[in-house]
KEDO-958837 format. One record per residue (C-alpha): residue number from 0; z negated, x negated, y negated. Coordinates in pm, 1 decimal, always signed. Each point is the difference from the previous one (the first is absolute). Example, Ala and Ser with C-alpha at 12.3 -4.5 7.8 and 13.67 -1.06 7.14 Angstrom:
BEGIN
> n / c3 / c1 / c2
> 0 / -780.0 / -1230.0 / +450.0 $
> 1 / +66.0 / -137.0 / -344.0 $
***
This chain:
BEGIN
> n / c3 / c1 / c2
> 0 / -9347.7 / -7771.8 / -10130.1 $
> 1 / +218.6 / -99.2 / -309.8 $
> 2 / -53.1 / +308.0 / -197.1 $
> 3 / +219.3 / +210.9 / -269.6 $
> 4 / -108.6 / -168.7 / -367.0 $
> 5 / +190.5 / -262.4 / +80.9 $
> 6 / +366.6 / +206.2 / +70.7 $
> 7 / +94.3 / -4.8 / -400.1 $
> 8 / -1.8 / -332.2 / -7.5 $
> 9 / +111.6 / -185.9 / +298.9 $
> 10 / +213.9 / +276.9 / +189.2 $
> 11 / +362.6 / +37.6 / -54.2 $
> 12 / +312.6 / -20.6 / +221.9 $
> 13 / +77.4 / -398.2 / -178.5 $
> 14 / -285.8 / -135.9 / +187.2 $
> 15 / +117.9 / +112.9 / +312.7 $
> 16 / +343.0 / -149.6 / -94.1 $
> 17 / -158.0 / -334.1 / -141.0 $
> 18 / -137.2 / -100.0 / +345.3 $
> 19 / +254.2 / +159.0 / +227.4 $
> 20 / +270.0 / -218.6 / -222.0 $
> 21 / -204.8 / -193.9 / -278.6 $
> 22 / +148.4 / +199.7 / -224.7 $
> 23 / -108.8 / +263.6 / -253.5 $
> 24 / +157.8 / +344.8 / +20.7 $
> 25 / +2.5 / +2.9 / -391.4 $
> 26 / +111.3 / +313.1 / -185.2 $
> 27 / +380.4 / +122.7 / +141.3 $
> 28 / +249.8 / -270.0 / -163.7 $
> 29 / +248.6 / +158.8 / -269.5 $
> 30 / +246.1 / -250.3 / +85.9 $
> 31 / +100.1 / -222.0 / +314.2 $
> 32 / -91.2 / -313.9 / -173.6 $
> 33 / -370.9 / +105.4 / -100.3 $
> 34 / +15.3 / +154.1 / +342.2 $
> 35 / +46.5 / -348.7 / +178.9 $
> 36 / -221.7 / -161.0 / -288.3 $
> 37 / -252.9 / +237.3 / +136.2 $
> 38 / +33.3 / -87.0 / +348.6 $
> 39 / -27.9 / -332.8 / -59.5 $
> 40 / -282.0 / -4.5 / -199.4 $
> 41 / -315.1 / -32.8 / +250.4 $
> 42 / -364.5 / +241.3 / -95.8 $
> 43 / -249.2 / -263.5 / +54.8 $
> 44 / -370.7 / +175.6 / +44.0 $
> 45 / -292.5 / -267.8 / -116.1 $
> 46 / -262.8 / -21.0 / +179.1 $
> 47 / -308.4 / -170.5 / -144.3 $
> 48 / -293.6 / -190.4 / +281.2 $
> 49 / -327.1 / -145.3 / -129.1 $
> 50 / -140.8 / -227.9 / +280.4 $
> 51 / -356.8 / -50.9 / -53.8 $
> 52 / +34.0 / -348.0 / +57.9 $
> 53 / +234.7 / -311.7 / +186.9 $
> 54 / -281.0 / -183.0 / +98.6 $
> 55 / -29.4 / +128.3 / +337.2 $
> 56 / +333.6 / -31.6 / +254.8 $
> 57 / -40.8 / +318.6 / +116.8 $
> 58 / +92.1 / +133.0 / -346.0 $
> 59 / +267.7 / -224.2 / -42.2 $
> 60 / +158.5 / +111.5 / +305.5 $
> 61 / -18.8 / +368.5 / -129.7 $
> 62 / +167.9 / -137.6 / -305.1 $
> 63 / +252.1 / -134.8 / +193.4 $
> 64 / +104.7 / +305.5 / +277.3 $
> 65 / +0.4 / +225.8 / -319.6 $
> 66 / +206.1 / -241.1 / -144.6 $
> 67 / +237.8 / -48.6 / +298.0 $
> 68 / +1.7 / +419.4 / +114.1 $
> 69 / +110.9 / +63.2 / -334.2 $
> 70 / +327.4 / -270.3 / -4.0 $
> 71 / +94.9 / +299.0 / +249.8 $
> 72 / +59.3 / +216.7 / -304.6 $
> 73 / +217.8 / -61.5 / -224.4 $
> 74 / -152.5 / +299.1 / -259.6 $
> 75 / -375.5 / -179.9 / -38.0 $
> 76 / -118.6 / -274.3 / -208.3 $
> 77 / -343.5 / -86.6 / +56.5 $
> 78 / -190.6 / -165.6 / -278.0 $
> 79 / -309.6 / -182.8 / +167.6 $
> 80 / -325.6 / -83.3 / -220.4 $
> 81 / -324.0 / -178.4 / +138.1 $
> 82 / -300.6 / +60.9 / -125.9 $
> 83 / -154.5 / -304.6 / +105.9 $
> 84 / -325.0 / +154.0 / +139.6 $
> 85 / -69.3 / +213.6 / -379.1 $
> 86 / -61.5 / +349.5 / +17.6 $
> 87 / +120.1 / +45.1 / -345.0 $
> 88 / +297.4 / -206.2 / +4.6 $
> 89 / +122.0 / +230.9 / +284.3 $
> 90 / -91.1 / +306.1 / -191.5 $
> 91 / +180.6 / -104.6 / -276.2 $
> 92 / +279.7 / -114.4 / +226.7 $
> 93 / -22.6 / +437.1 / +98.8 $
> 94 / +19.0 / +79.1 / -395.0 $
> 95 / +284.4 / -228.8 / -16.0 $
> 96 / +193.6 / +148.0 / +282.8 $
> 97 / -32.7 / +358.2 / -171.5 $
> 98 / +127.9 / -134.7 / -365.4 $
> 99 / +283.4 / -138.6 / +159.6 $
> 100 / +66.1 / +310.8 / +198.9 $
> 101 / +34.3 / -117.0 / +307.2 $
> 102 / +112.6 / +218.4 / +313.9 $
> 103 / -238.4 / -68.2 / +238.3 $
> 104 / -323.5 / -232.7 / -4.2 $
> 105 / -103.9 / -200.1 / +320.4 $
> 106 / -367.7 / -117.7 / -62.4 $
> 107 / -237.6 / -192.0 / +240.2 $
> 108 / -366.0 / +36.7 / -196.5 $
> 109 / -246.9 / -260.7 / -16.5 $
> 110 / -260.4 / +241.5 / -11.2 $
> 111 / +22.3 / +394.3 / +47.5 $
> 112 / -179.8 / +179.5 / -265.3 $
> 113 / +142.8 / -188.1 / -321.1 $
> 114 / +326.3 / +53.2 / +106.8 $
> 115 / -19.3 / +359.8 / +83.3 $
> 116 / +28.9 / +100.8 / -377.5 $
> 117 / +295.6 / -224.8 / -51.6 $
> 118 / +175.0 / +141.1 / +303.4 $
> 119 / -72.6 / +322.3 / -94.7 $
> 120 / +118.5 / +37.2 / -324.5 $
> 121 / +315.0 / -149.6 / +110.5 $
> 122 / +28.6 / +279.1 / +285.1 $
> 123 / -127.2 / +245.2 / -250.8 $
> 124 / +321.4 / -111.4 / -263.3 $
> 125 / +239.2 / +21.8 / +333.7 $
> 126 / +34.1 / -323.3 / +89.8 $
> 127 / -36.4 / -11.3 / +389.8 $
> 128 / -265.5 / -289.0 / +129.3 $
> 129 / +2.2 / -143.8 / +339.4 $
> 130 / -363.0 / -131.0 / +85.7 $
> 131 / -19.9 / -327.0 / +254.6 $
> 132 / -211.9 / -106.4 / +169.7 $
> 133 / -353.4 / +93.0 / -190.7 $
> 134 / +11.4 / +386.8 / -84.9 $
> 135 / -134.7 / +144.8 / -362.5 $
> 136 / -214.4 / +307.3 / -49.1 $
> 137 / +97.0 / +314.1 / +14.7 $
> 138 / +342.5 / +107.9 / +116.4 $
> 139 / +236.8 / -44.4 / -368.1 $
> 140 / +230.7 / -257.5 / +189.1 $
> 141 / +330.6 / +83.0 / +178.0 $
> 142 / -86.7 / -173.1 / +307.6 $
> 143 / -268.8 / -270.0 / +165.3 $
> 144 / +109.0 / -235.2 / +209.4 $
> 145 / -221.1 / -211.9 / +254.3 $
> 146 / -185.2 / -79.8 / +336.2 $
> 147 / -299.5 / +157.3 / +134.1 $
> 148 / -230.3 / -290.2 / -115.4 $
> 149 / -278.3 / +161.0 / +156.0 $
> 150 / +148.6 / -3.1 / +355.8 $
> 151 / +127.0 / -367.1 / -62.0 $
> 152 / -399.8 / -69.6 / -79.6 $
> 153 / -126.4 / +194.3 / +323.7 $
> 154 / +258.9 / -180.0 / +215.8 $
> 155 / -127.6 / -292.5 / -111.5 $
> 156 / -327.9 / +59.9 / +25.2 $
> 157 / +69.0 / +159.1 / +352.7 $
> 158 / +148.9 / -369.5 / +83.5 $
> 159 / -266.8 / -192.6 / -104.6 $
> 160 / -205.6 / +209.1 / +195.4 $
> 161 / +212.1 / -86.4 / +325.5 $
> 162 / +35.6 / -390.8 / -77.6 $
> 163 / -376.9 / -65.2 / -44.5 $
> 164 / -93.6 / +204.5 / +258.3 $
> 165 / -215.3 / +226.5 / -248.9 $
> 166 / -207.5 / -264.1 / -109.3 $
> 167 / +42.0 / -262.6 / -268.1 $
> 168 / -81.1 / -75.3 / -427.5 $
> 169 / +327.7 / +45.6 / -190.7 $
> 170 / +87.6 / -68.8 / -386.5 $
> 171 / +194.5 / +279.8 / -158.3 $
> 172 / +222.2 / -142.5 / -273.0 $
> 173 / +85.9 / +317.2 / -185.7 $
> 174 / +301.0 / +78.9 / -211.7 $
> 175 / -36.0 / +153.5 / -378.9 $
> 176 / -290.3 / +297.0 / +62.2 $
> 177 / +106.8 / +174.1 / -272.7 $
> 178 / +308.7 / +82.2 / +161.2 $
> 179 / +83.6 / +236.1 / +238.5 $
> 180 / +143.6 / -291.9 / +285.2 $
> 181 / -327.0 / -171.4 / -27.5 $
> 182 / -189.4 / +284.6 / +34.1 $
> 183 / +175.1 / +146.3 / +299.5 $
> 184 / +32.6 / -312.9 / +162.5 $
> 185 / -416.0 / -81.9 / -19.6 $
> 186 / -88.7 / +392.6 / +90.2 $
> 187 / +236.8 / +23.6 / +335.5 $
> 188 / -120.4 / -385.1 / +120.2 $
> 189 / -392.2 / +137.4 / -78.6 $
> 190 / +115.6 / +287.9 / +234.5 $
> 191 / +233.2 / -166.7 / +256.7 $
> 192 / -340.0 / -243.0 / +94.2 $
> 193 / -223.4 / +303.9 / -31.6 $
> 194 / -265.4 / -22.3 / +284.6 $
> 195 / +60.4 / -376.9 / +115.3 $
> 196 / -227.8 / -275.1 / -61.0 $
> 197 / +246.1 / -139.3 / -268.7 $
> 198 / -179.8 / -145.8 / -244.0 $
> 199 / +149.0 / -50.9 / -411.0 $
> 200 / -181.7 / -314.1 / -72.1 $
> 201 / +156.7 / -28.2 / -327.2 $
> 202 / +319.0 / +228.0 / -225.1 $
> 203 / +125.1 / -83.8 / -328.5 $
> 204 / +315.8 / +150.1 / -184.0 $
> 205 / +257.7 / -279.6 / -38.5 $
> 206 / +225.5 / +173.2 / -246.8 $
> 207 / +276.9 / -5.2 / +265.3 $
> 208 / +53.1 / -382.5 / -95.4 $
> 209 / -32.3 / -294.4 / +250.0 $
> 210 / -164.7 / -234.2 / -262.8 $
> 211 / -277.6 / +229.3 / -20.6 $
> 212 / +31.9 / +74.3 / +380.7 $
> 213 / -68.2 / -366.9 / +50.8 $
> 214 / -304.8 / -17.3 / -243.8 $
> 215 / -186.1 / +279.5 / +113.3 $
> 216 / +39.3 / -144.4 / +366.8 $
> 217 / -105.3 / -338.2 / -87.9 $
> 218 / -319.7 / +197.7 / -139.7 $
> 219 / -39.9 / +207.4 / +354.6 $
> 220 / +19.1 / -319.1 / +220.0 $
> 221 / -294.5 / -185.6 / -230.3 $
> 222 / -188.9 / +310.7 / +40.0 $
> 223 / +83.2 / +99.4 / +379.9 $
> 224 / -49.6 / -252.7 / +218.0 $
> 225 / +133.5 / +242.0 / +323.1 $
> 226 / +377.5 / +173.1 / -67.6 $
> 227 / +143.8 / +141.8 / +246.9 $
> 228 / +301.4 / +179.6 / -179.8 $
> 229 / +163.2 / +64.8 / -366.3 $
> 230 / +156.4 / +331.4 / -101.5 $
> 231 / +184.9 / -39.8 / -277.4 $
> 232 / +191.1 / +305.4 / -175.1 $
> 233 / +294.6 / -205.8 / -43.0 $
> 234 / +197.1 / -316.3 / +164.8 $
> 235 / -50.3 / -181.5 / -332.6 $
> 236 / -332.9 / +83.2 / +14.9 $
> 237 / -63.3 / -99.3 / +407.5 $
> 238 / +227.5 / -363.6 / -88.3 $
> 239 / -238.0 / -75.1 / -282.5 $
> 240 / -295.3 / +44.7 / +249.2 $
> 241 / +160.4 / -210.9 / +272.2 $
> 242 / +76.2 / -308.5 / -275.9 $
> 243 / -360.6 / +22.9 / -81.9 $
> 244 / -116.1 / +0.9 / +332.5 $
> 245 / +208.8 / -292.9 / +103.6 $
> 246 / -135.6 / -192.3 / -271.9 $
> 247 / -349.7 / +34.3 / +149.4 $
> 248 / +122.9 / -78.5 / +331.0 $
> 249 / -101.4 / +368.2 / +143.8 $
> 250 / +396.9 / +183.9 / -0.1 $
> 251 / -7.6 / -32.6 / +416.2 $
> 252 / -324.3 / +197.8 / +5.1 $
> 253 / +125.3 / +285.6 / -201.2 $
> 254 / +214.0 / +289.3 / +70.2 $
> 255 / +255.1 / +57.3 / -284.6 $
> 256 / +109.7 / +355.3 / -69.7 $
> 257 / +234.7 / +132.5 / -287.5 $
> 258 / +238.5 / +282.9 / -113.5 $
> 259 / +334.5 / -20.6 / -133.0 $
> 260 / +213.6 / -113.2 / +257.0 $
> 261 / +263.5 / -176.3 / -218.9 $
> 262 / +263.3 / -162.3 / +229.9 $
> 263 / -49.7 / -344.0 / -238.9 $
> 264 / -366.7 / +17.2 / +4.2 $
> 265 / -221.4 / +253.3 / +254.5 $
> 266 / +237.1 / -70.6 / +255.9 $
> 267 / +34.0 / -374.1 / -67.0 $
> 268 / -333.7 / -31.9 / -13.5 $
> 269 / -34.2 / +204.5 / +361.1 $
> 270 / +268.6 / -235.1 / +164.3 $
> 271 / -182.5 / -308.1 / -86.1 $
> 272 / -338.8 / +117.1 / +117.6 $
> 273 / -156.4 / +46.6 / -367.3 $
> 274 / -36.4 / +358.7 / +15.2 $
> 275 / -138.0 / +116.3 / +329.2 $
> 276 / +183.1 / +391.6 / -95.9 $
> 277 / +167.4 / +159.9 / -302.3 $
> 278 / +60.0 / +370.5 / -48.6 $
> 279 / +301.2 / +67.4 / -192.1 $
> 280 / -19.4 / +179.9 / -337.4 $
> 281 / +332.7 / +99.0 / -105.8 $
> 282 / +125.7 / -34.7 / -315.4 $
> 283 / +165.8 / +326.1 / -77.4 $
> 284 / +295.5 / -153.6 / -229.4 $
> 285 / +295.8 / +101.9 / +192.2 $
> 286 / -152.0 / +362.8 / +60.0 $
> 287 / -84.5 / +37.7 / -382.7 $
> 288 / +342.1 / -84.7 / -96.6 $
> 289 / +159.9 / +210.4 / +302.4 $
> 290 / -232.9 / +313.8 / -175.3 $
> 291 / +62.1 / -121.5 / -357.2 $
> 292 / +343.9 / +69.5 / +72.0 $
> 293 / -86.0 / +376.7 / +184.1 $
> 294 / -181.9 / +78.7 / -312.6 $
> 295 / +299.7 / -95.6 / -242.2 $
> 296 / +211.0 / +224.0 / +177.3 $
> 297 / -230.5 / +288.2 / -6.0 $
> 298 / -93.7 / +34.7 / +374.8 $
> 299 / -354.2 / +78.9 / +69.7 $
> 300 / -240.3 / -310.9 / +176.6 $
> 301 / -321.5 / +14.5 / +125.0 $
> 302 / -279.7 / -17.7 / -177.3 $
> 303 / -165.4 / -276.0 / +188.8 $
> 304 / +177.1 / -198.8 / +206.1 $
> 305 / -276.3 / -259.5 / +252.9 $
> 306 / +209.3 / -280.2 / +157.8 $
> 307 / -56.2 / -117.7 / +357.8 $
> 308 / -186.8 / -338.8 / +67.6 $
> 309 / +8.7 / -261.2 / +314.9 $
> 310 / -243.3 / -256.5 / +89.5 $
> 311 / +117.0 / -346.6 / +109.9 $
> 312 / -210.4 / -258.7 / +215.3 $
> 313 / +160.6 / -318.4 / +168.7 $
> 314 / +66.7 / +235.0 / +320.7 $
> 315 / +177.2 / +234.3 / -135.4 $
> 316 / +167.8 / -139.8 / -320.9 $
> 317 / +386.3 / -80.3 / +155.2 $
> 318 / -35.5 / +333.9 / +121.6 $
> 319 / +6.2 / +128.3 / -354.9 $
> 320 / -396.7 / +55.7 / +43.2 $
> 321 / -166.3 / +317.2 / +95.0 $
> 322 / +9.3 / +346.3 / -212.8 $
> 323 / -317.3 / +165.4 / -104.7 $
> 324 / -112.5 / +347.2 / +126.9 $
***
C-alpha cells in the first residue's frame, strides 16, 4: 500500500488535472491571459529508471514497453540509465535520481541487498520507487513488481520430469546467484524434480549472458559424455548451450529448455525447434508505468504486485501457449 509520507509532496488537485488534460492546475490565474498561459502550459512528472544492464533482450524489451506505456502520457518523462552490469553505477544512478528530484524512480536491481539502501533512502526522502523484476530487502519501496520465479522454476522442473520420463543427467545453466531470479529459478527446478531420478550432472552460473552460457556448456559436454537435457534460467542462456552443442555435433541429443519467452527470441527459438519449451517471464514495463502513474496521482497500489506466466512448446505455441497454475 502507497502510504501517507508521501501526500506533501506528490498529492494535489494539478496532478489529477495534468493527466486527465496534460495540463497543470497551477495557482487560480489573475487574468484571462495567464489563465490560458496556464492551461497551456503542460506539468511534466520525471521519472528516473536504472536498468541493471542492456546486455540481455529481456531487459531491453522492459526498456522498451516502459518506454512505449509511457508515450500514453503526455505528463511523464522517463530518463533511462544502464548500469551496465555495476552495482555501484546503479546506486549512484539512485543518488542521482534523488539530487535531481525526481517524482518517481523505476529501478530493476542487479543484485538485492546493495540496492536496498539506495532505494530506501530515496523512499525515506519521499520519492516513490517502483521495484521490477528482482525485489530489495525490507519493505522501504512503493511497490515490487514481478513473476513468481519460483513457480516458473517448479513448472519447469515439473516438465522435465514429464519429458524424460523421470530419468535422465541434465546441466543447469544458472542465471546471476546473487540475485533473487537466479535464486528462485534454481530452488523451484531443485523442487519441481524432487523425487525423480533426475540427475544434475553439472550447474554453473552464466551471469545471465549467452557468451558465458556457451562456455560453460562447451565445458559440460567435455566433461559429460551422456546429456540428456539443459535447463537454462534464461533463453540467452539455453541458445548459448544449443550453439555449443551444435558445434560438437550433440544439439539433436539434447533437450533445450529456457525462460523468457520473448516473441523475437524464446518463441523464435520454439518455432524453429531450438528450444524444446519456454516459460514466459514477463517484463513488467507497461504495469510499472500504468502504477507509476496511480502513484503520481495519489491513489493507493498494492504492495506487491506477481504477474502471471505461460509456458510455450511447439504444440501449443499458435495457441498463445499454455498458462501456469
Amino acid at each position: 500500500m502507497f502510504h501517507n509520507h508521501f501526500v506533501c509532496r506528490i498529492i494535489f488537485p494539478a496532478l489529477l488535472v495534468a493527466f486527465a488534460s496534460g495540463c497543470s492546475g497551477g495557482k487560480p490565474a489573475e487574468t484571462p491571459a495567464e489563465n490560458t498561459a496556464a492551461q497551456s502550459a503542460p506539468k511534466v512528472f520525471t521519472i528516473g529508471m536504472s536498468q541493471c544492464n542492456l546486455g540481455e533482450p529481456w531487459r531491453v524489451q522492459m526498456n522498451h514497453d516502459i518506454a512505449e506505456a509511457a508515450k500514453n502520457h503526455p505528463a511523464l518523462r522517463v530518463i533511462f540509465k544502464d548500469a551496465q552490469n555495476q552495482t555501484t553505477v546503479q546506486q549512484n544512478h539512485v543518488q542521482e535520481f534523488i539530487s535531481q528530484g525526481v517524482d518517481l524512480i523505476i529501478v530493476s536491481p542487479l543484485e538485492a541487498a546493495p540496492l536496498t539502501g539506495p532505494v530506501a533512502e530515496a523512499y525515506e526522502r519521499g520519492i516513490p520507487v517502483i521495484v521490477l523484476d528482482r525485489a530489495v530487502l525490507g519493505d522501504k519501496f512503493a511497490m515490487f513488481i514481478g513473476a513468481a520465479n519460483t513457480l516458473i522454476g517448479e513448472a519447469a522442473g515439473r516438465w522435465v520430469v514429464e519429458k524424460l520420463g523421470g530419468e535422465g543427467k541434465i546441466v543447469e545453466l544458472k542465471g546471476l546467484m546473487t540475485s533473487t531470479p537466479g535464486q528462485d529459478r534454481h530452488t523451484g527446478f531443485r523442487k519441481g524434480i524432487e523425487g525423480s531420478g533426475i540427475e544434475v550432472v553439472f550447474e554453473a552460473d552464466m551471469r545471465w549472458l549467452q557468451p558465458n552460457a556457451q562456455s560453460e556448456m562447451e565445458s559440460a559436454l567435455t566433461r559429460c559424455p551422456e546429456i540428456d537435457l539443459v535447463y537454462a534460467h534464461n533463453d540467452p542462456g539455453a541458445y548459448g548451450a544449443y550453439l555449443a552443442a551444435k558445434a560438437a555435433g550433440r544439439e539433436k541429443d539434447i533437450i533445450f529448455v529456457g525462460i523468457d519467452g520473448l516473441p523475437q527470441e524464446g518463441l523464435a527459438y520454439v518455432e524453429q525447434g531450438i528450444l524444446d519449451v519456454t516459460f514466459e517471464y514477463p517484463t513488467g514495463g507497461a504495469e510499472a508505468i500504468e502504477y507509476a502513474v496511480k502513484i503520481l496521482a495519489g491513489e493507493e497500489v498494492p504492495k506487491n504486485l506477481v504477474l502471471p506466466s505461460r509456458f510455450y512448446t511447439k504444440e501449443n505455441l499458435a495457441d498463445g501457449g499454455e498458462w501456469l497454475e
